[in-house]
C-alpha positions in Angstrom: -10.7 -16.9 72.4 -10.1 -13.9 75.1 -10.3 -10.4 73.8 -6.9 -9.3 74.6 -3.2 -11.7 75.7 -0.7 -10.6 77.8 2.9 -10.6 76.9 3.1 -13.6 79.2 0.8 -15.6 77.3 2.6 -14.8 74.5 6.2 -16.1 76.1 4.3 -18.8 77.5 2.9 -19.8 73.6 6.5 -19.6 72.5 8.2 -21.5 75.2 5.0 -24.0 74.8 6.3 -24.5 70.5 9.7 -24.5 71.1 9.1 -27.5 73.1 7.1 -29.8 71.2 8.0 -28.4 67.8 11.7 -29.3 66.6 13.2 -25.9 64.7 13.9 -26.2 61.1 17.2 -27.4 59.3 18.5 -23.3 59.4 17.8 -23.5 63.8 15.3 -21.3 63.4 12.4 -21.8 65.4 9.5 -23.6 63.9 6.9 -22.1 62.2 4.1 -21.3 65.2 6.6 -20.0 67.3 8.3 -17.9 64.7 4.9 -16.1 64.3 4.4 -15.1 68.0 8.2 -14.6 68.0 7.1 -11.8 65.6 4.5 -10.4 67.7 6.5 -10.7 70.8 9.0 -8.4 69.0 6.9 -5.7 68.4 5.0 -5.9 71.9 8.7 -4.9 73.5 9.4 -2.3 70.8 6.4 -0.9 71.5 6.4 -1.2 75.3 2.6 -3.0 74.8 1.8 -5.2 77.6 -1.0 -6.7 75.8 -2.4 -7.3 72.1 -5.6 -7.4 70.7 -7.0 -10.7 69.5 -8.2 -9.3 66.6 -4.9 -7.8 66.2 -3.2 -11.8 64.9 -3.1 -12.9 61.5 -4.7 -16.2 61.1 -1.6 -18.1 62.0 -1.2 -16.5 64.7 -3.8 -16.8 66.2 -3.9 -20.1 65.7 -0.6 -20.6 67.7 -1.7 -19.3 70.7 -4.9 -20.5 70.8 -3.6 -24.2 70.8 -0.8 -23.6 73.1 -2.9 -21.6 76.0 -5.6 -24.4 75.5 -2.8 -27.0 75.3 -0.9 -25.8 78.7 -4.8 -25.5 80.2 -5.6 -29.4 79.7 -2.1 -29.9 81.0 -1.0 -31.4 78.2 2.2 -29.1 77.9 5.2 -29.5 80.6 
């Protein structure tokens, strides 16, 4: 797990779900994405160009991590 991810990672993790995850029956995006969509929010209202790992919720963190890891194997397109 890195300490700190960059608002790119955090595009890249929500580009990566939107991809392999269909939305739900409202068109909303799907769950994992939804909750970096959340944190991705806030990171422009705040003008942060980076957020704490510690920072995430559970399910959060769990989003990114599998998408970075995901997108590192080469397993994402």
């Amino acid at each position: 797990m890195k300490a700190n991810y960059s608002i790119a990672d955090i595009e890249q993790a929500i580009n990566y779900w939107t991809s392999h995850q269909a939305a739900d029956s409202n068109l909303s995006l799907c769950p994992s994405a939804r909750a970096l969509a959340n944190v991705y929010g806030e990171m422009i209202y705040r003008r942060e160009t980076s957020v704490a790992a510690d920072a995430l919720n559970g399910e959060q963190s769990q989003a990114i991590e599998t998408a970075l890891h995901q997108m590192e194997l080469g397993l994402a397109p």
